[in-house]
C-alpha positions in Angstrom: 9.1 24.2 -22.5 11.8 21.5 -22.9 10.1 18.2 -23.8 9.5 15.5 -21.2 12.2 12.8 -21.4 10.8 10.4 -18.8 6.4 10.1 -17.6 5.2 12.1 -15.3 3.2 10.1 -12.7 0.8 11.7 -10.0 1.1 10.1 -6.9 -2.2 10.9 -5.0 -1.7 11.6 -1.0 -3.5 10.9 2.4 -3.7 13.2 5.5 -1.7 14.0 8.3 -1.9 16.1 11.3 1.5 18.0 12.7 2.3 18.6 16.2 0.9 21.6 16.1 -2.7 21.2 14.5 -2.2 21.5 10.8 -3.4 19.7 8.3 -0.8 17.6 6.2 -0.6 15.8 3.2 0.8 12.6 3.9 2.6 10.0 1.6 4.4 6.9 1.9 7.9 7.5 0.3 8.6 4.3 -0.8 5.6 4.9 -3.5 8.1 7.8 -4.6 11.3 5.7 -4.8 9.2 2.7 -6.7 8.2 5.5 -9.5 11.8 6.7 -9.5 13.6 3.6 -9.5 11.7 2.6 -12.9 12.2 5.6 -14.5 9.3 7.7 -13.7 9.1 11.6 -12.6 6.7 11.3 -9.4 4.6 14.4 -9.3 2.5 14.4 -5.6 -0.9 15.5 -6.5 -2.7 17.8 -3.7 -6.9 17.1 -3.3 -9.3 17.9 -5.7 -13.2 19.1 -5.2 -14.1 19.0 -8.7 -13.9 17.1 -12.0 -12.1 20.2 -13.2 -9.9 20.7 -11.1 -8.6 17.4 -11.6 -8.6 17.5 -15.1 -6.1 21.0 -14.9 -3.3 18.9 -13.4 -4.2 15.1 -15.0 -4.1 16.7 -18.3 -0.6 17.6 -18.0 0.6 13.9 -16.5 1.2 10.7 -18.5 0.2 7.9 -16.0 -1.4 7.9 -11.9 -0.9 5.7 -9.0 -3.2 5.8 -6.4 -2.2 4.8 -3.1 -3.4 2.7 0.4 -4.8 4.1 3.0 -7.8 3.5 5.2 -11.5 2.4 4.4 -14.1 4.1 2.3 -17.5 5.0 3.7 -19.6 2.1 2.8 -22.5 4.7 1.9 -20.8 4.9 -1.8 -22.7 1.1 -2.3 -25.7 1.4 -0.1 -24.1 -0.6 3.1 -23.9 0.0 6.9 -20.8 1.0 8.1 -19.2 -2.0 10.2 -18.0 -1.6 13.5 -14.4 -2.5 12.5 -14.5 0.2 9.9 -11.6 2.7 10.2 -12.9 5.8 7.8 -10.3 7.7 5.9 -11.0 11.5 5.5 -14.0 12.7 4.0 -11.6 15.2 2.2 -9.2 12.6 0.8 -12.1 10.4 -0.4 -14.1 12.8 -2.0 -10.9 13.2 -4.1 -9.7 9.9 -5.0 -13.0 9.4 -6.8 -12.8 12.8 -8.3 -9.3 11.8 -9.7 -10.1 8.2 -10.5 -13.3 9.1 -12.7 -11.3 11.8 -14.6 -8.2 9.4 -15.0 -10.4 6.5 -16.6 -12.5 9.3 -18.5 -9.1 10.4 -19.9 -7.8 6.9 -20.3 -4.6 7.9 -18.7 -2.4 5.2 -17.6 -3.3 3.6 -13.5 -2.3 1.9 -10.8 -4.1 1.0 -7.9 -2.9 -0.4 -4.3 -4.4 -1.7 -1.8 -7.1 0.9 -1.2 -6.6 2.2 -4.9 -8.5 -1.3 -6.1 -11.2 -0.5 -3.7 -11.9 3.0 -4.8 -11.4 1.7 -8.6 -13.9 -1.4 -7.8 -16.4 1.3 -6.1 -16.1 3.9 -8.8 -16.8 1.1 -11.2 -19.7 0.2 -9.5 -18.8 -2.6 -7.0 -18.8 -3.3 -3.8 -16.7 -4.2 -0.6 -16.5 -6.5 2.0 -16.3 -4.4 4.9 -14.3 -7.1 7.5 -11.9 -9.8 6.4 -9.3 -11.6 9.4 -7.0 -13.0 7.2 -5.2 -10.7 4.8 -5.3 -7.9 7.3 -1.8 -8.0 8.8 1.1 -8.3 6.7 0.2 -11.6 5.1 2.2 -13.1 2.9 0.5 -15.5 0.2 0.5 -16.6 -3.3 -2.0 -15.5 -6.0 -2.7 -16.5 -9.2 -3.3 -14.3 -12.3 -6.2 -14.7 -14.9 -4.8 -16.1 -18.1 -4.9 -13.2 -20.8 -5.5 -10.6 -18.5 -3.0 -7.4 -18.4 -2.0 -8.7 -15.3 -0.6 -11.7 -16.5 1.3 -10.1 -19.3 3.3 -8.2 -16.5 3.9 -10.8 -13.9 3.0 -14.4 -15.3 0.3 -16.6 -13.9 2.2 -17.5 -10.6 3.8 -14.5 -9.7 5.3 -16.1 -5.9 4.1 -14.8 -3.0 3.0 -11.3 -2.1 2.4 -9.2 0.9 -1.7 -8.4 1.6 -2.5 -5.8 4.3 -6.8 -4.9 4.1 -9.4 -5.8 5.8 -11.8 -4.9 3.3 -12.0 -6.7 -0.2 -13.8 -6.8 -3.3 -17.4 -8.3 -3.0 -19.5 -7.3 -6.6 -17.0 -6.1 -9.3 -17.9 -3.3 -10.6 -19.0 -2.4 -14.3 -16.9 -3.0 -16.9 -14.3 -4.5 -14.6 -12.4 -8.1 -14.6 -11.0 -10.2 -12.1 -7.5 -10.4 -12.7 -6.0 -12.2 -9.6 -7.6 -14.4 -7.2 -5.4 -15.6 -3.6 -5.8 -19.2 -2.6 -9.0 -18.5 -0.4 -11.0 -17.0 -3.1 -10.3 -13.3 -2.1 -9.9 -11.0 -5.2 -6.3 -9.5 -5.2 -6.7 -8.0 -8.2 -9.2 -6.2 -11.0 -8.3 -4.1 -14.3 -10.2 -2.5 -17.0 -9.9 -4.5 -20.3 -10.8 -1.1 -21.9 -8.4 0.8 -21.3 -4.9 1.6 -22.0 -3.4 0.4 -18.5 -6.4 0.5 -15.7 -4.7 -2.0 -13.2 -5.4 -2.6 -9.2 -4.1 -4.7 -7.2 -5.0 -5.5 -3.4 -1.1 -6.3 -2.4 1.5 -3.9 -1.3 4.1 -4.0 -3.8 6.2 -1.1 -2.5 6.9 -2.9 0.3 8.1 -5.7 -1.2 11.7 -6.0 -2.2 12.1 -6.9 -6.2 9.0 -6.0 -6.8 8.9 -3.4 -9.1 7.3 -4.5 -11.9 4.3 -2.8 -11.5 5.4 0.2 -11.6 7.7 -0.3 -14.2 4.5 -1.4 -16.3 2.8 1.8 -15.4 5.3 3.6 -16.6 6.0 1.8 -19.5 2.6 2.4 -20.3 2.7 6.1 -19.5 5.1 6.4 -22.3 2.6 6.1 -25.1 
């Protein structure tokens, strides 16, 4: 096999439904263009039931993104589901948290958005806040970065303003985690895993955001060890 020249990157996927009644995997392709424009091989990784089989196709990447999407079942931290709650497939969840355990257990390379910090936060050990107003619509606000944090060595302390879409938010961070960005309210917009290689999440939408991409670039970067 000829030797990898650039990091693989597993881009997990939501669902979809065609016109005619089949089930789809759905992605966002500007995730795919962020990967490829810093010099990352995006690889779109299909749903996992087990630990195993996530390990058969984690084993062979070098980093993972995990993507938005909607809400997670509040059941994963004891809660009552809110009546603003819009519940993502059961399929799709299951998943993510298969693929997010392995990927820490393997201390590969991550990056979370949006809905990836939840799931990291809740695989962690954490909790949500089911219903926020003010972050849930395309808002566009500063942050600012914990000194010393991974964060902070990627985009500085101010970064400028980014662009928030969720209605849920970190309550309780979970386990070994650490606050890495707050916004100006108090909301956390960010949490990584000190322990890790690169275990990063943040609760804005980079890859909607032009010049944005160092992120990914980060990821990647980090992939390559």
């Amino acid at each position: 096999m000829k030797k990898k020249t650039r990091p693989w990157i597993g881009i997990n996927t939501s669902t979809g439904r065609s016109k005619k009644g089949a089930t789809l995997y759905q992605l966002d392709k500007r995730y795919v263009d962020a990967v490829r424009r810093v010099g990352g091989v995006p690889v779109i990784l299909p749903f996992f039931e087990t630990r195993e089989q996530a390990a058969e196709i984690l084993s062979r990447l070098d980093g993972v993104l995990f993507i938005g999407g909607d809400d997670i079942n509040p059941k994963r931290w004891g809660a009552k589901l809110h009546p603003k709650a819009v519940l993502m497939d059961p399929v799709r969840e299951d998943s993510d948290f298969v693929a997010i355990a392995e990927t820490l257990a393997m201390d590969k390379p991550m990056l979370g958005v949006c809905l990836g910090c939840q799931e990291l936060n809740v695989t962690a050990g954490g909790s949500l806040h089911q219903h926020i107003e003010n972050h849930a619509k395309g808002v566009a606000h500063d942050v600012e970065i914990v000194k010393g944090t991974k964060l902070d060595g990627v985009l500085g302390r101010r970064p400028g303003k980014v662009m928030s879409f969720h209605h849920q938010a970190i309550d309780a961070v979970g386990g070994d985690l650490v606050v890495a960005a707050r916004a100006e309210d108090g909301v956390i917009e960010a949490v990584e895993h000190p322990k890790k290689r690169f275990a990063v999440a943040v609760q804005w939408h980079p890859e909607r955001m032009n010049g944005a991409d160092a992120l990914f670039a980060a990821l990647v970067g980090a992939s390559r060890g």
